[in-house]
LOKOLTOR-75118 format. One line per field, with one value per residue (C-alpha): residue number from 1; x negated, y, z. Coordinates in nm, 3 decimals, m for minus. Layout:
! residues N
num: [NUM|...]
x: [X|...]
y: [Y|...]
z: [Z|...]
This chain:
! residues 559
num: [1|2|3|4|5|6|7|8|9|10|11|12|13|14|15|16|17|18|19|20|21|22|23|24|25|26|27|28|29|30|31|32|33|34|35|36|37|38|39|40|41|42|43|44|45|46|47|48|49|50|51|52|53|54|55|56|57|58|59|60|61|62|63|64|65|66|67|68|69|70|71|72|73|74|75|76|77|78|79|80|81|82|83|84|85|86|87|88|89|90|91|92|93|94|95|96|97|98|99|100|101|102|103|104|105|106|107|108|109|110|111|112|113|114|115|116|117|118|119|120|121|122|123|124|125|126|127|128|129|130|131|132|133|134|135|136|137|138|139|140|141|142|143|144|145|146|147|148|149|150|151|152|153|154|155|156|157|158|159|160|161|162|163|164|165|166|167|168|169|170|171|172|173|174|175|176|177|178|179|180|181|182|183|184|185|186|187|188|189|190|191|192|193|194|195|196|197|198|199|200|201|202|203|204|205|206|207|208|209|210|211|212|213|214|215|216|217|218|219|220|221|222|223|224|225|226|227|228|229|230|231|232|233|234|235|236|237|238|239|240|241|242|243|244|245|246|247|248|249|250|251|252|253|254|255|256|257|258|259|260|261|262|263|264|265|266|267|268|269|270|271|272|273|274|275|276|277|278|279|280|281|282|283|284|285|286|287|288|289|290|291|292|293|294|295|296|297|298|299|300|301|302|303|304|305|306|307|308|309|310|311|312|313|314|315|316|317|318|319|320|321|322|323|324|325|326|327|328|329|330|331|332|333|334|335|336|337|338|339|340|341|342|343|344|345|346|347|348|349|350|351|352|353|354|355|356|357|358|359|360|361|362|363|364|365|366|367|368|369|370|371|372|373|374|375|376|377|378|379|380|381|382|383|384|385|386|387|388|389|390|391|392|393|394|395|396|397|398|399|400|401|402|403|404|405|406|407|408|409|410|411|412|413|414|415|416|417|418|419|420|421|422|423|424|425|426|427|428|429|430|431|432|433|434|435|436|437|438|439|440|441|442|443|444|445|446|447|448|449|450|451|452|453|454|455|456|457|458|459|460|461|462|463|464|465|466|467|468|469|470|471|472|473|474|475|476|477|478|479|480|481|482|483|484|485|486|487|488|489|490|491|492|493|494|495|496|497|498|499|500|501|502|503|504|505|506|507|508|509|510|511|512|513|514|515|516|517|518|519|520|521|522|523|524|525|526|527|528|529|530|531|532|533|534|535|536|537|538|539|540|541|542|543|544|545|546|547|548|549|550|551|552|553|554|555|556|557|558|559]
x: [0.000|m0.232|m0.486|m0.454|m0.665|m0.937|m0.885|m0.976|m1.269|m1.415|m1.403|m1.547|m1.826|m1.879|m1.910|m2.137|m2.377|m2.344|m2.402|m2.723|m2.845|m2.755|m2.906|m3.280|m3.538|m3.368|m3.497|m3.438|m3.134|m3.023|m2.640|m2.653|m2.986|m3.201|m3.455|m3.798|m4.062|m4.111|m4.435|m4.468|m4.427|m4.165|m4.338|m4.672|m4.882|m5.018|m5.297|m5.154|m4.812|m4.680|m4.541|m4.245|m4.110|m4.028|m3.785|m3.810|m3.474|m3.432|m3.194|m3.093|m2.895|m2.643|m2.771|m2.677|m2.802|m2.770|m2.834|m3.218|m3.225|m3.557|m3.559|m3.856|m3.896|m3.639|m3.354|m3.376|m3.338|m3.710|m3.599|m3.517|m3.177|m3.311|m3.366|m3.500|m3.580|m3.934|m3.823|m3.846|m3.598|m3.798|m3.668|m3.826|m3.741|m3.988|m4.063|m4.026|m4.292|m4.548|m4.464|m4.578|m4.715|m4.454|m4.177|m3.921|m3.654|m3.537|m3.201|m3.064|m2.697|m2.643|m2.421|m2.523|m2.504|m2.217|m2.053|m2.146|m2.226|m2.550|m2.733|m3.001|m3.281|m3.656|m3.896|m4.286|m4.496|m4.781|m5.073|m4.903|m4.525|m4.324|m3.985|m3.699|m3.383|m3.075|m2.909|m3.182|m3.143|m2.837|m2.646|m2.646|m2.247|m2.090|m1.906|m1.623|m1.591|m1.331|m1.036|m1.168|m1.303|m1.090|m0.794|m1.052|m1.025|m0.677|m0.640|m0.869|m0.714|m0.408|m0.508|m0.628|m0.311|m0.114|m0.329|m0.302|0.066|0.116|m0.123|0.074|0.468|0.333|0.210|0.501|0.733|0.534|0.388|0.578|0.944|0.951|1.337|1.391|1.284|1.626|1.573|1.581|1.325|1.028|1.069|1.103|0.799|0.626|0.760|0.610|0.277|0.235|0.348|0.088|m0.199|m0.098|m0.044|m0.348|m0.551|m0.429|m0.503|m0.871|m0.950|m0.835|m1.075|m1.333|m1.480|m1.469|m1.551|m1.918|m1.975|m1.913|m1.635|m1.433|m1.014|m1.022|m1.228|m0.940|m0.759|m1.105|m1.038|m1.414|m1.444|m1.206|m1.339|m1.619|m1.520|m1.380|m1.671|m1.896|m1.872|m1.641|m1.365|m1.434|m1.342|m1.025|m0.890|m0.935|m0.732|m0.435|m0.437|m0.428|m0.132|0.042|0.003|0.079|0.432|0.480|0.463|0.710|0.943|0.955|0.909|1.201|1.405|1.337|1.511|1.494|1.379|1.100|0.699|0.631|0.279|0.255|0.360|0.069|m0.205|m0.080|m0.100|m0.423|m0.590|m0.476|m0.514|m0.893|m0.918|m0.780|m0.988|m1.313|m1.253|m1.332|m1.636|m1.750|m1.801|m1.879|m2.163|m2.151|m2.234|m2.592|m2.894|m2.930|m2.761|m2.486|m2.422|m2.322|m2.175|m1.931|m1.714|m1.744|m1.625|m1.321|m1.232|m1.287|m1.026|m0.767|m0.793|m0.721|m0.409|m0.264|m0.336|m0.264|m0.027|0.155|0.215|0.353|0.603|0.717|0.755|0.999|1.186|1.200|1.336|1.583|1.669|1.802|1.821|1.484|1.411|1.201|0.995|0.919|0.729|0.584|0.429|0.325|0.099|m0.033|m0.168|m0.298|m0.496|m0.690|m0.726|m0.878|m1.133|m1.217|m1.214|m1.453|m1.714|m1.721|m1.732|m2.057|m2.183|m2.160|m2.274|m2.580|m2.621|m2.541|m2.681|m2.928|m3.084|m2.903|m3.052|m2.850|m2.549|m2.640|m2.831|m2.639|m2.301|m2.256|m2.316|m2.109|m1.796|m1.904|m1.854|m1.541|m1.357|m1.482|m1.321|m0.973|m0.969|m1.100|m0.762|m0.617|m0.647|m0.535|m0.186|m0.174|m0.222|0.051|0.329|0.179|0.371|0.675|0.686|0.715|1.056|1.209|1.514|1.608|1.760|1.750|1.516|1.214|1.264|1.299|0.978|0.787|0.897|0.736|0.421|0.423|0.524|0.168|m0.029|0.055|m0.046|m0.329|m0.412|m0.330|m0.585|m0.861|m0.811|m0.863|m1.194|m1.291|m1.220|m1.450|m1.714|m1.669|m1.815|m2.079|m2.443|m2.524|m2.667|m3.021|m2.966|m3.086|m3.327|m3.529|m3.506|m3.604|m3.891|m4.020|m4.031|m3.682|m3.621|m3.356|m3.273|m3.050|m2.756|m2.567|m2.238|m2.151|m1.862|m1.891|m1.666|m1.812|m1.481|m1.650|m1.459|m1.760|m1.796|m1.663|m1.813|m2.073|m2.413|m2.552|m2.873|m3.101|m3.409|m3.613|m3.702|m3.533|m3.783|m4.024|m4.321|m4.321|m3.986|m3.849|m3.573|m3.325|m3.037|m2.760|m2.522|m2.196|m1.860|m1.518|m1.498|m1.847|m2.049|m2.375|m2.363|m2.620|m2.656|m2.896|m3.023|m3.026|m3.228|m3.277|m3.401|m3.451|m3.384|m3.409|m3.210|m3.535|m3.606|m3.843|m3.748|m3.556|m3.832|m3.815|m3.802|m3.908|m3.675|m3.728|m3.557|m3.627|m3.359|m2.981|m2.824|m3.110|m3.336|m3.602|m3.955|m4.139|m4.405|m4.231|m4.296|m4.042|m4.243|m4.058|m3.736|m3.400|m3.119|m3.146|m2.918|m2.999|m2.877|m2.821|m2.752|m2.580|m2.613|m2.341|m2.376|m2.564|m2.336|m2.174|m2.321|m2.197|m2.459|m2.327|m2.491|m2.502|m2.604|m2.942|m3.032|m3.413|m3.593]
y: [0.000|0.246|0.202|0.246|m0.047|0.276|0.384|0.077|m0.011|0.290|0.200|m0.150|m0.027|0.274|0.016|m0.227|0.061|0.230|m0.075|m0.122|0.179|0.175|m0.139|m0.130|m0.020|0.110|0.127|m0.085|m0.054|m0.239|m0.296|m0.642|m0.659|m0.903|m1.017|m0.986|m0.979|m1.048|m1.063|m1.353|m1.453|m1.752|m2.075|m1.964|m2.111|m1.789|m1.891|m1.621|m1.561|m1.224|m0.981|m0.856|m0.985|m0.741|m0.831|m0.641|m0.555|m0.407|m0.134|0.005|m0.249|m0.194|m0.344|m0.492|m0.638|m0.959|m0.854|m1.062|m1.361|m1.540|m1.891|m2.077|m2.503|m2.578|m2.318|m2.085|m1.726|m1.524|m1.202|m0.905|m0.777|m0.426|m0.471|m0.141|0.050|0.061|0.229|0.186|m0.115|m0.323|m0.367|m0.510|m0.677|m0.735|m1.095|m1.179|m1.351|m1.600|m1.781|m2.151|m2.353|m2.471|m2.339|m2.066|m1.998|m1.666|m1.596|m1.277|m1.153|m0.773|m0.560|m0.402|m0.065|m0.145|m0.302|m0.659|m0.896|m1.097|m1.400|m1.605|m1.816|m1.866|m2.016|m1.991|m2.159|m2.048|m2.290|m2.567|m2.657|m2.875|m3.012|m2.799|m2.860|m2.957|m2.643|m2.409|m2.347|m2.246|m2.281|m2.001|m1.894|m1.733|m1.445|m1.529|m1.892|m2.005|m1.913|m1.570|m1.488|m1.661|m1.400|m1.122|m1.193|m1.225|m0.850|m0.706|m0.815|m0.698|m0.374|m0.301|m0.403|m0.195|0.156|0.005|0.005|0.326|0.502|0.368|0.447|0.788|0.881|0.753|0.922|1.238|1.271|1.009|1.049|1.344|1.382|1.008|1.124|0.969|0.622|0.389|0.129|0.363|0.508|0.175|0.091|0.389|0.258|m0.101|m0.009|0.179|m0.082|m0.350|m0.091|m0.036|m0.342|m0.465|m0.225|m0.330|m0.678|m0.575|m0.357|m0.674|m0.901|m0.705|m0.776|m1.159|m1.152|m0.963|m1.127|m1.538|m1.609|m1.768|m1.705|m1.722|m1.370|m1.162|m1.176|m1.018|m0.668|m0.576|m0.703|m0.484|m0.216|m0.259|m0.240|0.099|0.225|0.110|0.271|0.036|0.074|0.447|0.448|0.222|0.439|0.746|0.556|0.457|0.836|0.924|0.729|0.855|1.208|1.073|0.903|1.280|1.431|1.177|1.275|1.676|1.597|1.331|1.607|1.917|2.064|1.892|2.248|2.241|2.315|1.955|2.116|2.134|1.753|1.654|1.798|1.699|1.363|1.371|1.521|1.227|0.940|1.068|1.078|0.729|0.620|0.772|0.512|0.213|0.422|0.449|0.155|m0.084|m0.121|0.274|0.414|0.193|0.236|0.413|0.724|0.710|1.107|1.033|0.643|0.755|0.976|0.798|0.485|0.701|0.823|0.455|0.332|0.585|0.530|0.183|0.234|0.491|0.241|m0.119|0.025|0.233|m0.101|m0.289|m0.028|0.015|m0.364|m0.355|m0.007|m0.205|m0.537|m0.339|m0.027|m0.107|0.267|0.347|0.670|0.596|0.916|0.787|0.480|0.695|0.948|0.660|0.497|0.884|0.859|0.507|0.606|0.875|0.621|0.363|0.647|0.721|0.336|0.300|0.535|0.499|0.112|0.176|0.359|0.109|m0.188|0.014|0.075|m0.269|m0.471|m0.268|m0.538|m0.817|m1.094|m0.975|m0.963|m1.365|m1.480|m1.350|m1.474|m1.087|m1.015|m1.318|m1.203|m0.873|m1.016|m1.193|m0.839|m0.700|m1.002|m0.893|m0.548|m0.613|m0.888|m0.570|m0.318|m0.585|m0.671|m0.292|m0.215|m0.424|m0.287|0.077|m0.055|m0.179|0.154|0.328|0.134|0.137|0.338|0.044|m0.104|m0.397|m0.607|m0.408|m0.315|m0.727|m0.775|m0.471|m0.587|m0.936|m0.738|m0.502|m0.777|m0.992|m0.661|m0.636|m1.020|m0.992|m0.640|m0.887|m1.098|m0.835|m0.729|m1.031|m1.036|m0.735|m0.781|m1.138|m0.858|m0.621|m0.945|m1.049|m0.941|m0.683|m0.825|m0.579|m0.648|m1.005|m1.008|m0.746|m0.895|m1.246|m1.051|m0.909|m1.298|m1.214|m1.520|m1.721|m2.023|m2.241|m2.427|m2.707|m2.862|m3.237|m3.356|m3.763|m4.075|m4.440|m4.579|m4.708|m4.589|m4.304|m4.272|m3.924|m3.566|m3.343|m3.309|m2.920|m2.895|m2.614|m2.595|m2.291|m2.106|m2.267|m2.197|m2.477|m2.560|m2.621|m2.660|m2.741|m2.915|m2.966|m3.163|m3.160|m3.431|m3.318|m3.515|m3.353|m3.122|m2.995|m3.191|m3.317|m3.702|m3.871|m4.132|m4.390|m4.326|m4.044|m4.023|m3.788|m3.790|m3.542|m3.567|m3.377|m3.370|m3.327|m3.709|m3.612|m3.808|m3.990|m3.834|m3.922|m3.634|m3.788|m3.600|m3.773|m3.779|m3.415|m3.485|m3.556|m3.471|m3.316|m3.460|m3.243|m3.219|m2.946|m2.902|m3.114|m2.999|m2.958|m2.965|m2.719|m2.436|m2.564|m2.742|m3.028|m3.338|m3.382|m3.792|m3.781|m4.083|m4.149|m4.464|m4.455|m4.808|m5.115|m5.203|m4.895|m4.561|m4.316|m4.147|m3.784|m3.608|m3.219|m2.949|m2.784|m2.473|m2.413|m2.071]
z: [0.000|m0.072|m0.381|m0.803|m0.964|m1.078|m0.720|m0.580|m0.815|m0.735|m0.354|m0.405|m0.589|m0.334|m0.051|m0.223|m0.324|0.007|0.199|m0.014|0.072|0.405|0.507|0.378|0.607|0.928|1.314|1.557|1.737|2.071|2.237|2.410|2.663|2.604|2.798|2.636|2.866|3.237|3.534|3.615|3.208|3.171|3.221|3.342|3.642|3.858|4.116|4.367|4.450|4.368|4.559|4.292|3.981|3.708|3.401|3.097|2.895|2.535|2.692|3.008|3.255|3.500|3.835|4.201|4.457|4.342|3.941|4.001|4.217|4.309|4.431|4.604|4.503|4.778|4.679|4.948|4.814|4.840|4.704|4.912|4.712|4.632|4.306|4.156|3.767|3.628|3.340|3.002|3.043|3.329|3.682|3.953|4.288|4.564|4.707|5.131|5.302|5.196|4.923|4.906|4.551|4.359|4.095|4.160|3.936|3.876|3.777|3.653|3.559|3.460|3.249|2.917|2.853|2.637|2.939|2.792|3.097|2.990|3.227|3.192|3.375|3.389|3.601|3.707|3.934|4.192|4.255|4.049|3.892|4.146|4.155|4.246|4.452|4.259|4.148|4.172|3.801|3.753|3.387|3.208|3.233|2.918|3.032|2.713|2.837|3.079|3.215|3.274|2.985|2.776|2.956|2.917|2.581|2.546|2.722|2.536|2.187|2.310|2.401|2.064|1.962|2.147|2.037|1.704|1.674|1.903|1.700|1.435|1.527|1.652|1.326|1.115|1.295|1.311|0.978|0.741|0.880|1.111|1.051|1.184|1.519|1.659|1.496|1.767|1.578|1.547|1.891|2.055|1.814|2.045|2.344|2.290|2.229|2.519|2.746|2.577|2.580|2.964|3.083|2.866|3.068|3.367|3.335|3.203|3.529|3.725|3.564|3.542|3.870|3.824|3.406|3.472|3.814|3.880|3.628|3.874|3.901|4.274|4.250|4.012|4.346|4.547|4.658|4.674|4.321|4.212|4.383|4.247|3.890|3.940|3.960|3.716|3.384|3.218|3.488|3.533|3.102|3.191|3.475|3.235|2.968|3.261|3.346|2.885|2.883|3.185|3.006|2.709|2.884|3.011|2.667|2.492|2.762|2.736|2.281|2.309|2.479|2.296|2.020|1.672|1.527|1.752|1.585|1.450|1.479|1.784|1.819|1.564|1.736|2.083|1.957|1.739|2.093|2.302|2.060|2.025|2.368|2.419|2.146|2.332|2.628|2.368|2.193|2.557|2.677|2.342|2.085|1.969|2.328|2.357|2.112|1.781|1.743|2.038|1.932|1.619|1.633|1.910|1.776|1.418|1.650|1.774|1.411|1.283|1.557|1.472|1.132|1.144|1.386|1.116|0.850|1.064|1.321|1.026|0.823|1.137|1.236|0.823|0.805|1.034|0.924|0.573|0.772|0.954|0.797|0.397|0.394|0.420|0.224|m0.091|0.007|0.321|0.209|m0.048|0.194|0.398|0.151|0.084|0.431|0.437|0.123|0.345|0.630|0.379|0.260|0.652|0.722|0.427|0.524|0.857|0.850|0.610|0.897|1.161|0.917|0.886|1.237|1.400|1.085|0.960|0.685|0.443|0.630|0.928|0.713|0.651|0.910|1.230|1.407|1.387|1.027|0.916|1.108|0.998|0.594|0.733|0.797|0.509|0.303|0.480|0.446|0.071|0.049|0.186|m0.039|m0.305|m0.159|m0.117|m0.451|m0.558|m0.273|m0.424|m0.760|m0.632|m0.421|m0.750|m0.809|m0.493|m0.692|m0.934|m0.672|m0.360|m0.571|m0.527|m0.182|m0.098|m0.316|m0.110|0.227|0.183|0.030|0.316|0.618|0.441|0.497|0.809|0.892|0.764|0.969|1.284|1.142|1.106|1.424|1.583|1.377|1.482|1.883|1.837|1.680|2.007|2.182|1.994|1.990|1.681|1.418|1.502|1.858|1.786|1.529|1.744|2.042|1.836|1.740|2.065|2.178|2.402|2.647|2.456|2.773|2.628|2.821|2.726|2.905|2.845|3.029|3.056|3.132|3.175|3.293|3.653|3.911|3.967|3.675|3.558|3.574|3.389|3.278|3.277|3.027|3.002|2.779|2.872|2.680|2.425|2.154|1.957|2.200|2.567|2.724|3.048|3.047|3.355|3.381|3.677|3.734|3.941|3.966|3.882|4.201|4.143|4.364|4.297|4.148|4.231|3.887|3.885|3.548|3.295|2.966|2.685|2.333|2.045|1.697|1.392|1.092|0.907|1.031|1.323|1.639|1.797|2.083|2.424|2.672|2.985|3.226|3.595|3.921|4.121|4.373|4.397|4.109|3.915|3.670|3.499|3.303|3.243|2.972|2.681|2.297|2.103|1.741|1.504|1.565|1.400|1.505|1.659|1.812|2.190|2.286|2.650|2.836|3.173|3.338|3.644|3.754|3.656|3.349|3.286|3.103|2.812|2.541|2.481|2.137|2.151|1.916|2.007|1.847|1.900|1.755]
């Protein structure tokens, strides 16, 4: 609904030339941390013990006092909680008393400076490695994963939503059918998206506290969590958008009940003002407000997000005039896909922009989780602009009668499923790493700990629970690798047998890894080479009684 076929030519070939330009030789930019360096280094055998530890990030980190936790060979905390900036993206914490040989693990969880929670582990040794105590290296936990995150999730897509189609209904009514202000479908369409954006909110402030700290559901419910999140910057942003749309619910009040002859001018800018500033609290707190250019990428962020509610929100709220109202004025629909051609030309070049910035080169377009979603949305939007160009013709003959308005409402209802679609793309993208994040951080050797989770079943009567694997660093070389057996309520399981192989679609392998017994529940080895980066098949085996064991086979990505 918006684009001629020379229109839309033109656009393509804009955006493939642009993004050309755009993405050869840029700068580094940064918006997950990642953990590239740290004293002691990862895996290294000091002769003294050391009296701090300092991590190095690629970007500023939100800390606590339990951000960077140090743990001596039998589990016991060594760390005294205060842990403090270095600058230049290193923080340190000091160590307590005398430190005996062995290995400590140090385990870290902080908040990006685009309000991304990131963890990981490592571990060193003084004098000599040792074992540790079962549990002392913990899994690293995916913030997305879980019933936490997976709710996290779930809010967050739905606040998008809901400033999508608000955005959406508000402009409509102002700009496309300003004398429909009475029609009951496009104000309840106002009505509904600002109860999903604000109850959306809500729900985000609530998990907050337990989706950047232990991931657990018991902690939504923790009062110092939650207090907590208020203050740090994400929940500062979402108590600034609660209070936006309390003005905003204040506004719609004294417009709904004014005169029809009052300044429609007035209306528009009131609006435009508070959907920026509601915009502003996502451009806060995501990818544009860390790294390159947060001067420039923030407010191109907030026109980027209005844009797409004029466009998105806009087709949403006319699919449902055209289901609903047979009346619809042909001009309406006309002056509608006026104004989603200007949003496609601001979506366009402000999209180019933050390609540039979070890709920055074509084998981050390819190579990345990011850039490949990235290509993903830009596959929808391109679908897009198709089915728009052909509800643009059958706009043209809404006046011959109800055929063409049937045909255009089943044109305009597949736009709008497809928006739905690209939005759900693009709140998966909000989550993931930028594509430059992780090829610079790849680069500066960044500490890339991988954990696994294999849930297992031999059919003895002990014989269910999980295995928890993590290779550190994760990269081809020497690796530790730990594995912790715990039965269904999260105990430790103490197995009489575990083993592990390698193997390499390349033919290398199967290799042993020798883990052994440490203690209850954990087996480990440190040291073992892992020949080449790829992917590779880890074979775990767990024995649960004399007769009885299960093999599990897991993905291993190695760099």
């Amino acid at each position: 609904m918006t684009v001629t076929v020379s229109r839309a030519r033109r656009w393509v070939v804009a955006l493939l030339a642009g993004l050309g330009l755009l993405v050869a030789g840029a700068p580094p930019a940064d918006a997950h941390a990642v953990l590239t360096g740290s004293t002691p280094a990862r895996g290294a055998v000091v002769a003294e013990a050391p009296s701090r530890v300092m991590l190095t990030f690629t970007e500023e980190i939100a800390l606590s006092a339990d951000a960077v936790r140090v743990l001596d060979p039998a589990g016991r905390r060594v760390d005294d909680a205060r842990p403090v900036e270095e600058g230049g993206g290193s923080y340190a914490v000091g160590l307590r008393g005398q430190l005996p040989q062995g290995t400590y693990t140090v385990a870290y969880q902080v908040v990006s400076a685009d309000s991304h929670p990131v963890a990981g582990a490592f571990t060193f040794s003084v004098g000599a490695p040792s074992a540790t105590a079962a549990g002392t290296v913990p899994s690293v936990r995916d913030p997305d994963a879980g019933p936490v995150g997976w709710a996290y999730a779930a809010a967050r897509f739905g606040a998008y939503a809901g400033m999508l189609l608000l955005t959406g209904a508000v402009c409509f009514l102002l700009v496309c059918r300003p004398q429909g202000r009475e029609h009951r479908l496009t104000r309840r369409a106002v009505v509904v998206g600002w109860s999903v954006l604000l109850a959306c909110t809500l729900a985000l402030l609530a998990l907050r506290g337990a989706y950047t700290g232990s991931g657990e559901l018991g902690d939504v419910a923790d009062v110092a969590r939650l207090g907590e999140a208020w203050g740090t910057k994400a929940g500062v942003l979402f108590g600034v958008r609660l209070g936006l749309l309390a003005a905003g619910a204040v506004v719609w009040i004294r417009w709904r009940k004014a005169p029809a002859e009052a300044s429609s001018r007035a209306a528009v800018v009131t609006a435009l003002l508070l959907g920026a500033a509601l915009a502003c609290t996502w451009a806060g707190a995501e990818h544009a407000s860390a790294g390159l250019q947060t001067a420039v990428a923030v407010p191109v962020d907030v026109v980027h997000l209005m844009a797409a509610g004029t466009w998105i929100g806009g087709l949403c709220v006319l699919t449902l005039a055209l289901t609903r109202v047979d009346a619809l004025p042909a001009e309406v629909v006309a002056r509608f896909s006026r104004v989603a051609l200007v949003s496609v030309g601001v979506l366009v070049v402000t999209g180019l922009y933050q390609s540039w910035r979070q890709v920055g080169t074509l084998p981050g377009l390819t190579e990345t989780r990011f850039g490949l979603l990235l290509l993903a949305k830009a596959g929808g939007v391109a679908l897009l602009l198709c089915l728009g160009y052909v509800s643009r013709r059958w706009t043209a003959r809404l006046e011959d009668g109800p055929t063409p308005r049937r045909t255009l409402r089943r044109w305009v209802a597949t736009e709008a499923v497809l928006g739905v679609a690209v939005l759900a793309i693009t709140t998966v993208l909000t989550t993931t790493e930028p594509a430059r994040s992780e090829q610079s951080a790849t680069e500066a050797g960044a500490v890339a700990v991988v954990s696994l989770e294999a849930p297992f079943d031999t059919g003895s009567p002990q014989g269910k629970g999980k295995a928890d694997i993590v290779v550190d660093p994760g990269r081809a070389g020497a690796n530790a690798f730990h594995v912790t057996v715990t039965d269904p309520a999260g105990g430790l399981l103490d197995v009489p047998e575990v083993r592990a192989t390698l193997t390499s679609p390349e033919g290398i392998g199967p290799l042993p890894v020798p883990v052994r017994r440490a203690s209850e529940g954990h087996w480990t080895v440190s040291g073992f080479q892992v020949p080449t980066p790829g992917a590779w098949e880890l074979a775990l085996t767990v024995r649960t009684s004399d007769v009885d064991q299960i093999t599990l086979r897991r993905p291993l990505d190695v760099r």
